[in-house]
C-alpha positions as CSV (number, residue, x, y, z in Angstrom):
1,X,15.2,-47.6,62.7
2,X,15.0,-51.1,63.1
3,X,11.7,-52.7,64.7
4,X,13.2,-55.7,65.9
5,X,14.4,-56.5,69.4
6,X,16.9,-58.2,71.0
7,X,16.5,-56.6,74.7
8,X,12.9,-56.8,75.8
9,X,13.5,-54.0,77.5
10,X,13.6,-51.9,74.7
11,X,10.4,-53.1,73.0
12,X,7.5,-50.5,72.3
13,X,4.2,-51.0,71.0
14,X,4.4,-52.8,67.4
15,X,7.9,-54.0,68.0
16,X,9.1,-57.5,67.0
17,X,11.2,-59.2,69.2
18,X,13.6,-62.2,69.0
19,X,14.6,-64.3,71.6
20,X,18.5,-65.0,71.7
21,X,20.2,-67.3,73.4
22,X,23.8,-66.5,74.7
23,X,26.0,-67.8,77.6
24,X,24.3,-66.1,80.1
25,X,20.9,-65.0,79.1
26,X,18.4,-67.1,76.6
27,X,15.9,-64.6,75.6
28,X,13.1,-67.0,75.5
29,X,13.0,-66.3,79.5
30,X,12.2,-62.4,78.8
31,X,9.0,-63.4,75.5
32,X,6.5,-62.5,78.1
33,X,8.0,-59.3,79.0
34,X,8.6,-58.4,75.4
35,X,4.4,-59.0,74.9
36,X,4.0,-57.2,78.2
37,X,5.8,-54.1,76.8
38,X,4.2,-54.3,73.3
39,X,6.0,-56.9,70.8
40,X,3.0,-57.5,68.6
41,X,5.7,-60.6,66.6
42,X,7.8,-63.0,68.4
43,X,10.4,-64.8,66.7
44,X,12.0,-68.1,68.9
45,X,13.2,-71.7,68.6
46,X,10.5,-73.0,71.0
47,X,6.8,-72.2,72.7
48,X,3.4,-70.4,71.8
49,X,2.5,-67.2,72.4
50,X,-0.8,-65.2,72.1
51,X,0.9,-63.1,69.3
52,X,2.2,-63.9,66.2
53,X,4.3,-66.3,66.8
54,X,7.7,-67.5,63.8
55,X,9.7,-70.5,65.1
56,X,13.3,-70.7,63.3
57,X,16.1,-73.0,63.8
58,X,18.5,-70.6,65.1
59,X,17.6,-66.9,66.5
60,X,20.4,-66.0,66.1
61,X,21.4,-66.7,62.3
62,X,18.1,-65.2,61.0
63,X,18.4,-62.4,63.0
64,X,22.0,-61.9,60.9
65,X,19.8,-62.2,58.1
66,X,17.2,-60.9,58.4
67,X,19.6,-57.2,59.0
68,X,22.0,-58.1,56.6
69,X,19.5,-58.4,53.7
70,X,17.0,-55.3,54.7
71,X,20.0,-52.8,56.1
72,X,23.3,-53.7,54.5
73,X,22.2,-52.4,51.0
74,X,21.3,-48.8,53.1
75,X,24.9,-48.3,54.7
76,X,26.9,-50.6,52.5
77,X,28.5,-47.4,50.5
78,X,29.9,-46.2,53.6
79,X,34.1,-46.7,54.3
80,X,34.7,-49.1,57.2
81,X,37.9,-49.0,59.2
82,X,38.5,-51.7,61.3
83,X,41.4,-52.0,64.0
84,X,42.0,-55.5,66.3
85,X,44.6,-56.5,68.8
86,X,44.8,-56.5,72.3
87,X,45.8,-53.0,73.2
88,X,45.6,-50.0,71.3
89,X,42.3,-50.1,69.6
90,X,40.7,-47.3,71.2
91,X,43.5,-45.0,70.9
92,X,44.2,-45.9,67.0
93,X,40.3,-45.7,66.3
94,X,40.0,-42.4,68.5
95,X,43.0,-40.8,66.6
96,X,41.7,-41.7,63.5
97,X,38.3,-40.3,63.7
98,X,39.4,-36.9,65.2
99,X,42.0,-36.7,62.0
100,X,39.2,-37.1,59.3
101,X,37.1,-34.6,61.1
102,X,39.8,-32.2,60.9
103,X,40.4,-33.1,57.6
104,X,36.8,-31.9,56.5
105,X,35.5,-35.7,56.6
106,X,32.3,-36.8,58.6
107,X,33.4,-40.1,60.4
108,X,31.8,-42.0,63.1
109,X,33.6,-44.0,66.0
110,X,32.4,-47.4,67.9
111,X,34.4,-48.8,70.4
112,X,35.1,-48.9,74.2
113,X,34.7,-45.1,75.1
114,X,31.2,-45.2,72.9
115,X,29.5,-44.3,69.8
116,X,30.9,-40.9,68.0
117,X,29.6,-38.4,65.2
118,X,29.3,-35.3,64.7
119,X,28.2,-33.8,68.4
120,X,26.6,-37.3,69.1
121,X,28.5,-39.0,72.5
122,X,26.7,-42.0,73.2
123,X,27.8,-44.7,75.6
124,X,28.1,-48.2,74.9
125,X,28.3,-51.6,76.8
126,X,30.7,-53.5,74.6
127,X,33.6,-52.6,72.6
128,X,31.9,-54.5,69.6
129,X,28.2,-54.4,70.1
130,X,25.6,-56.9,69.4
131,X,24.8,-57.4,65.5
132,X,21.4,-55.5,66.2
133,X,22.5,-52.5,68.1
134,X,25.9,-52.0,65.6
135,X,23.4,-52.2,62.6
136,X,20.9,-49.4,64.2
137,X,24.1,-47.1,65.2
138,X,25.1,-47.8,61.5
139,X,21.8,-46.7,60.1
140,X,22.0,-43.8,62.2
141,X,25.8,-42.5,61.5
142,X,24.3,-43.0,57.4
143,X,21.5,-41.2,58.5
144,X,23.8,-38.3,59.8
145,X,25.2,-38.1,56.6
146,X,28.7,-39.8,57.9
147,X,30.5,-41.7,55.2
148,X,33.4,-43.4,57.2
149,X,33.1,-45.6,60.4
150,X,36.2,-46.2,62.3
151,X,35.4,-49.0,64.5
152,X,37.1,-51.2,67.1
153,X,37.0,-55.1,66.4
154,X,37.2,-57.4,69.6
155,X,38.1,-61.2,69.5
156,X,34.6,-61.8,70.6
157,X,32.9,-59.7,68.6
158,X,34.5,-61.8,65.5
159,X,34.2,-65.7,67.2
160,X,30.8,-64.6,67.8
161,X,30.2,-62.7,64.8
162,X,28.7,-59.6,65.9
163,X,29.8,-57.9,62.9
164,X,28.3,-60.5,60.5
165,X,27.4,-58.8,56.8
166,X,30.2,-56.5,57.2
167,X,33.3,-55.8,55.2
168,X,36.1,-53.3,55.2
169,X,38.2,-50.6,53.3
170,X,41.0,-50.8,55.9
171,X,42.1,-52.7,58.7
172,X,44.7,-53.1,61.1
173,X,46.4,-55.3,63.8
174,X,48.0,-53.9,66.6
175,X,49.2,-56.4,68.7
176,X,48.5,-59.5,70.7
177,X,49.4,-60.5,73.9
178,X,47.9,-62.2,76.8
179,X,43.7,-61.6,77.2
180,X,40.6,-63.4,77.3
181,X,42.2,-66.3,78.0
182,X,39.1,-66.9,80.0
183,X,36.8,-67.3,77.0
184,X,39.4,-68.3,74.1
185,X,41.8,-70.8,76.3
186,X,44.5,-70.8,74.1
187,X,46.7,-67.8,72.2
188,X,46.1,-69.9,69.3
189,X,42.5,-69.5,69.5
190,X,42.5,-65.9,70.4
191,X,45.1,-64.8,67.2
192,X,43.0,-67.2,65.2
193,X,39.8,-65.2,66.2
194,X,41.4,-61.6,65.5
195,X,42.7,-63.1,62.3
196,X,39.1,-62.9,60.9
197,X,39.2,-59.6,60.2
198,X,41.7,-59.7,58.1
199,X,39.4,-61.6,55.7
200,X,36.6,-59.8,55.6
201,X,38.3,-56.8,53.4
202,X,37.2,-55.0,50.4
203,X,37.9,-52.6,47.5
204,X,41.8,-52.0,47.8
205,X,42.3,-54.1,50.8
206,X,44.3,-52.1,53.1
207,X,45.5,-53.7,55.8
208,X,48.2,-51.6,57.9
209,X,49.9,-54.3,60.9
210,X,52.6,-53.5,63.6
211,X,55.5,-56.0,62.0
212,X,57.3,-55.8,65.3
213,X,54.6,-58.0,66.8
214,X,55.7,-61.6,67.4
215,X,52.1,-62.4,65.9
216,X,52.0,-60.2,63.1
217,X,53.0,-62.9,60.5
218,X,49.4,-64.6,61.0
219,X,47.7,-61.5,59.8
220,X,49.8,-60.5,56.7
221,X,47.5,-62.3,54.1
222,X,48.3,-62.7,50.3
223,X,45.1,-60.9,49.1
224,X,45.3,-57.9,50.9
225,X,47.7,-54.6,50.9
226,X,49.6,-54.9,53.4
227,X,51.8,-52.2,55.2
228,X,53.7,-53.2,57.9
229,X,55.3,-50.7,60.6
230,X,58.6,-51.8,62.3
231,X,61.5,-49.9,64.0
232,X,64.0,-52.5,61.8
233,X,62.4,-52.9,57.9
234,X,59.2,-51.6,57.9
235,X,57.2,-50.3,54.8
236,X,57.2,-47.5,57.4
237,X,60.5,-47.6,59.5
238,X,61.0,-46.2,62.6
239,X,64.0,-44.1,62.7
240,X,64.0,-42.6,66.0
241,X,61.4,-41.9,69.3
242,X,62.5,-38.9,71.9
243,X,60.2,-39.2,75.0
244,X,58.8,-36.9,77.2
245,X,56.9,-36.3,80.1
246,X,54.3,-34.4,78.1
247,X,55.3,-35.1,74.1
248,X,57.0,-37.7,71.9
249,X,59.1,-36.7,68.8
250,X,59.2,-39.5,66.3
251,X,61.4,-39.7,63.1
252,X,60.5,-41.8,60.3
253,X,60.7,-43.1,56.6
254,X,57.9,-44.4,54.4
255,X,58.4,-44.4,50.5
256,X,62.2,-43.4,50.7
257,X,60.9,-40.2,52.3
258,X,62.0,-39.0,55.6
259,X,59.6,-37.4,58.4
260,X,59.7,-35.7,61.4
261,X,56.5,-34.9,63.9
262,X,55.8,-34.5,67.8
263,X,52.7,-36.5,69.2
264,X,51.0,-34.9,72.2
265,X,51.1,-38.5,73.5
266,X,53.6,-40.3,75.7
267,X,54.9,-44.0,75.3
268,X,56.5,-45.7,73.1
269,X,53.6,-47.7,72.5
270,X,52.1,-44.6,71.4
271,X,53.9,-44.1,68.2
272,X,53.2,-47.5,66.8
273,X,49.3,-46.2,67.4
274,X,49.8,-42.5,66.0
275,X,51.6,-44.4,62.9
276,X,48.8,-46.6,62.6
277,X,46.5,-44.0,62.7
278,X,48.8,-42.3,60.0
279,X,48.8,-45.1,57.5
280,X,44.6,-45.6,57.6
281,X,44.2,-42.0,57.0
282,X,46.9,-41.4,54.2
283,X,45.7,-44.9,52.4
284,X,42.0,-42.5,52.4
285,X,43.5,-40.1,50.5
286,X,45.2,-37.5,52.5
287,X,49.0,-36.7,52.6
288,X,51.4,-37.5,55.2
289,X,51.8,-33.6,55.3
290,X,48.2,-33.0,56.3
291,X,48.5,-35.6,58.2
292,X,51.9,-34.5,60.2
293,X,49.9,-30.9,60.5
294,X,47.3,-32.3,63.1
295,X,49.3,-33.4,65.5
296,X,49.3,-30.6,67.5
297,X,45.6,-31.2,67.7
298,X,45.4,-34.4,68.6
299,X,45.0,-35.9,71.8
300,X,44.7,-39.6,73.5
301,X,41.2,-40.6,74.1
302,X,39.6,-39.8,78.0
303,X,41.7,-42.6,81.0
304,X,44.8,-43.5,78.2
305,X,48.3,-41.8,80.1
306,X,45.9,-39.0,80.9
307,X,48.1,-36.5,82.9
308,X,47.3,-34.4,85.9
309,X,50.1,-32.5,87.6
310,X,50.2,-32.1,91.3
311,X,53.3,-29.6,92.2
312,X,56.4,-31.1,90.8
313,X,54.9,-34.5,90.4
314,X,52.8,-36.5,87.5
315,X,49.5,-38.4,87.8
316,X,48.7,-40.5,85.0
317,X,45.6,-42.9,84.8
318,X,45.4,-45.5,82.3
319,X,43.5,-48.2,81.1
320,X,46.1,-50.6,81.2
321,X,44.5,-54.1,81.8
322,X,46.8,-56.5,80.8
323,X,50.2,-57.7,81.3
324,X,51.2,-56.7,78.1
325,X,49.7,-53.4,78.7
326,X,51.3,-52.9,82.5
327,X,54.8,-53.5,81.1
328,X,54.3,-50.6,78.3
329,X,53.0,-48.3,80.5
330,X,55.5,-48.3,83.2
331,X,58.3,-48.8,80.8
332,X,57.1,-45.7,79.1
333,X,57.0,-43.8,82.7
334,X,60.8,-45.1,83.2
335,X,61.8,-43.6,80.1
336,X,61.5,-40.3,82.0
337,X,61.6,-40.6,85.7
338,X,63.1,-38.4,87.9
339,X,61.7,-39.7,90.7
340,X,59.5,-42.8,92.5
341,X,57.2,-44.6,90.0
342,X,54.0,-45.3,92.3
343,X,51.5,-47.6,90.9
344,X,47.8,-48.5,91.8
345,X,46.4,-51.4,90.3
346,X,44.2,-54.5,90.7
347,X,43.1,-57.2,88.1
348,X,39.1,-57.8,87.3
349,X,36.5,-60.4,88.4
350,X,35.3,-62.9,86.9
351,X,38.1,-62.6,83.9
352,X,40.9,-64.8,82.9
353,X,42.7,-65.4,86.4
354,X,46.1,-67.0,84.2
355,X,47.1,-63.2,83.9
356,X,47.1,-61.9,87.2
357,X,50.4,-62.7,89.0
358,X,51.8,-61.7,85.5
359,X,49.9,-58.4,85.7
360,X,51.2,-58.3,89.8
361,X,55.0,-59.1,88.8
362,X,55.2,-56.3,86.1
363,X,53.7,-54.0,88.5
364,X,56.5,-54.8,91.1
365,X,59.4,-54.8,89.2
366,X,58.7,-51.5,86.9
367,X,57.5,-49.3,90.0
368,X,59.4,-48.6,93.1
369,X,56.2,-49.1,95.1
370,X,53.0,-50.3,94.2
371,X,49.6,-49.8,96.2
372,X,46.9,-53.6,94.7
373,X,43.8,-52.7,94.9
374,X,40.1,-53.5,93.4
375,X,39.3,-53.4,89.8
376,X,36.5,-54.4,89.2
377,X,35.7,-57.4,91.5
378,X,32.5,-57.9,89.8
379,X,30.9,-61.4,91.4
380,X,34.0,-62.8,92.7
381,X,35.8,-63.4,95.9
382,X,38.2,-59.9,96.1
383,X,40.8,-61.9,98.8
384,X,40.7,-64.8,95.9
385,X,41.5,-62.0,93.2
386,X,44.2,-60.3,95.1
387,X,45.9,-63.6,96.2
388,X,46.5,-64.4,92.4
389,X,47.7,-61.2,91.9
390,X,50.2,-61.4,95.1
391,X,51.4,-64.7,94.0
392,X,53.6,-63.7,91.1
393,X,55.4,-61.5,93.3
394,X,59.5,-61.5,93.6
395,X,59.8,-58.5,96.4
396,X,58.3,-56.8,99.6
397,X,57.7,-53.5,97.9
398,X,53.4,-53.1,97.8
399,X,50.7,-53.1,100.4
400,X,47.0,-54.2,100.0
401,X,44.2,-51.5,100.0
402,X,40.9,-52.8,98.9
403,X,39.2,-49.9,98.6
404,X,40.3,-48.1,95.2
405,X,39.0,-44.9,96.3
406,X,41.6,-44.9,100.0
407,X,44.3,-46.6,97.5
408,X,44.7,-43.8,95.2
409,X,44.4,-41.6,98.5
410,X,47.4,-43.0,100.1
411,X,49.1,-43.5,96.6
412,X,48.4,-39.4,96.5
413,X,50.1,-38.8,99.8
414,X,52.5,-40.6,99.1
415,X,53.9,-38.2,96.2
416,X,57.4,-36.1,97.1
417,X,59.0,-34.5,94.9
418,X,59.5,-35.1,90.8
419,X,57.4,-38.4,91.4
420,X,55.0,-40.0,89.0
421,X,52.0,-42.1,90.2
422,X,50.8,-44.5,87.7
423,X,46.6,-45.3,88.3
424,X,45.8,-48.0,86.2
425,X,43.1,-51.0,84.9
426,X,39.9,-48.4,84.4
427,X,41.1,-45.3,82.5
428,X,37.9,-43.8,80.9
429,X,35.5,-46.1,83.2
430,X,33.7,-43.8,85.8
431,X,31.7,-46.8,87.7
432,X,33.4,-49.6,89.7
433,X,31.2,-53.3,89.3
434,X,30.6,-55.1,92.7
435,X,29.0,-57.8,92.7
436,X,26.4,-57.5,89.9
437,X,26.0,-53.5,90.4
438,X,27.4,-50.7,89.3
439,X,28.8,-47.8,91.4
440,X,29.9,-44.6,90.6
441,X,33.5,-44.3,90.9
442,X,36.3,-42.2,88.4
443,X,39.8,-42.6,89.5
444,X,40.3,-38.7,87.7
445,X,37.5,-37.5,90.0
446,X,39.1,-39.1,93.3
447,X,42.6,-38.0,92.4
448,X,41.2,-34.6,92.1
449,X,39.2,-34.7,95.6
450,X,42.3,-36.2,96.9
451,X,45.2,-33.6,96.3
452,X,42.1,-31.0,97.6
453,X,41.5,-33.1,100.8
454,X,45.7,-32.9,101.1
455,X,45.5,-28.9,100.3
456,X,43.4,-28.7,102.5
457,X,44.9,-30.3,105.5
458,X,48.2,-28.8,105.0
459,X,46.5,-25.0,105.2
460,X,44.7,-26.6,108.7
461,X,47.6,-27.6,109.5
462,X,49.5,-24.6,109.9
């Protein structure tokens, strides 16, 4: 594996280590640690130390180097799937990856819910890592003997170039909508950022993009193949969605051909993602047939619409985090209701605060009540959070709980008959970040403790 260091941390005895600078952590402050723990090598823009010592320029662009000219040429030959937008990723990429398995292929996934291959689970900080940490996972899936990676592409992980070296069989956009904003200010800077992708393709160039995007102009580019998917005049047309509580069917043409399936997947927003999936895989190789064959098999990735019943009413938690996001969801759950839609949701710390009272509003007026709680507060104020979020709101139909674990509690009791309560911002995420630590906290977990604690009193009760 690869000797040299980013994290001091994780420097043993005859380790190099280079010191990094990023927004909030140079990594000249952690040399002495890095000697301390073994590094027998430093590599920096600045100072002596009693080892050897290499000052460069920029840390950074030789440590891009330095990997893409001793690893790239080792996991080069591998196909690389790479899916951007704002939502979606994780479900596209998760689909993917479980199709080639089934299909007799040995894939690997990166993004938000980890690092997959084979029985491997390994979790991960960022949905893109570091250039250093994606290049050791790589070595390792190639290693394992897989010979695709599906991976999830952020905006920041292509404005900082985390996956620098890189280039791809396939790609995809999914859509864009407000994110980020915090780090990119402007939409313009944000498409601009996803749009990189897009040019870092190889071989045939796939590139499959949701046409029905109001952004999806920016990433159909001359030099690659694209494939658009639109429910109007799409190289893959949507003819028709039934919705569920439980399933989707979808109806659709691609090459004058006409297909029916049933995704064990609810939303609308769903069958743009299965579709996706559809078109990476087929563009590999397999049949739309094989393809269509899974789909009793395949299932949303852990905290996306993740159902658990409670009598005659439906749970979902979902990692819903933006407005965009909030507005799909719930429109989804309206699709079917019978009865209330209950909602539970609060907005993160420290993160573009322009998207809050839009996240608030869509909340409001797609649920018939809706319980704000914490996110993730992280390091700021959680009355400043939660005024932003009240401040976009047109009616009197919410209360305040801080405490997410007592929100989804009351949002639990609150459940009658045929009603559907919608927990969402964390999904998959089992820790909740206050302040700089993390605690442990799964919404699935509490919703399970909560309908015991209810079962419970009612027998008490009696």
């Amino acid at each position: 594996m690869i000797n040299l260091k980013t994290d001091s941390r994780k420097v043993k005895k005859g380790d190099t280590f280079i010191a990094i600078r990023n927004v909030n952590r140079d990594g000249h402050d952690y040399i002495e640690e890095a000697i301390k723990n073994g590094a027998t090598k430093i590599i920096c823009e600045k100072g002596s130390f009693p080892v050897e010592t290499v000052i460069v320029s920029d840390t950074r662009n030789y440590l891009n180097e330095y990997l893409y000219t001793n690893y790239y040429p080792k996991i080069k030959d591998m196909t690389y799937i790479g899916v951007t937008g704002t939502n979606g990723k994780t479900t596209i990429c998760f689909l993917v990856y479980q199709m080639l398995k089934k299909l007799g292929k040995n894939p690997a996934y990166i993004g938000t819910i980890g690092f997959y291959y084979g029985d491997t689970k390994k979790e991960l900080n960022n949905t893109t890592p570091d250039t250093d940490l994606l290049y050791e996972m790589l070595l390792e899936a190639h290693e394992a003997g897989c010979d695709t990676v599906v991976m999830e592409v952020s905006s920041h992980a292509l404005e900082k170039n985390r996956i620098y070296g890189l280039e791809f069989d396939e790609v995809a956009f999914t859509n864009l909508t407000q994110d980020h904003l915090d780090y990119h200010e402007t939409m313009e800077n944000y498409c601009n950022a996803k749009k990189r992708l897009f040019t870092k393709t190889r071989n045939n160039k796939i590139a499959v993009i949701n046409a029905d995007d109001a952004y999806a102009k920016n990433f159909v580019l001359e030099e690659n193949q694209n494939i658009t998917i639109s429910s109007e005049n799409g190289n893959l047309t949507i003819q028709n969605m039934e919705f569920s509580h439980t399933d989707t069917k979808i109806k659709f043409t691609y090459k004058e051909k006409e297909y029916e399936t049933t995704i064990q997947m609810v939303g609308r927003y769903n069958v743009y993602n299965f579709l996706t999936a559809t078109m990476l895989v087929h563009k590999l190789g397999f049949t739309i047939e094989e393809i269509r064959n899974l789909t009793n098999e395949l299932h949303a990735p852990t905290g996306r619409m993740e159902k658990i019943d409670y009598k005659t009413n439906s749970i979902f938690i979902d990692y819903a985090h933006t407005p965009d996001a909030v507005i799909n969801v719930l429109k989804s759950a309206e699709e079917y209701k019978k009865g209330r839609i209950i909602t539970i949701i609060g907005c993160g710390g420290d993160r573009d605060r322009k998207k809050r009272p839009m996240m608030g509003r869509a909340a409001e007026e797609h649920s018939d009540y809706v319980l704000f709680t914490n996110d993730n507060p992280r390091t700021e104020d959680e009355t400043q959070i939660m005024n932003d979020i009240l401040a976009g709101l047109n009616k009197e139909n919410h209360e305040v709980i801080y405490d997410r674990v007592e929100a989804i509690k009351k949002g639990v009791s609150l459940l009658g008959e045929n009603d559907m309560l919608m927990i969402l911002g964390k999904g998959h995420e089992d820790y909740q970040i206050i302040g700089t630590e993390k605690h442990h906290l799964s919404d699935q977990e509490t919703v399970i403790e909560s309908i015991k604690e209810l079962e419970k009193n009612l027998i008490n009760n009696r």
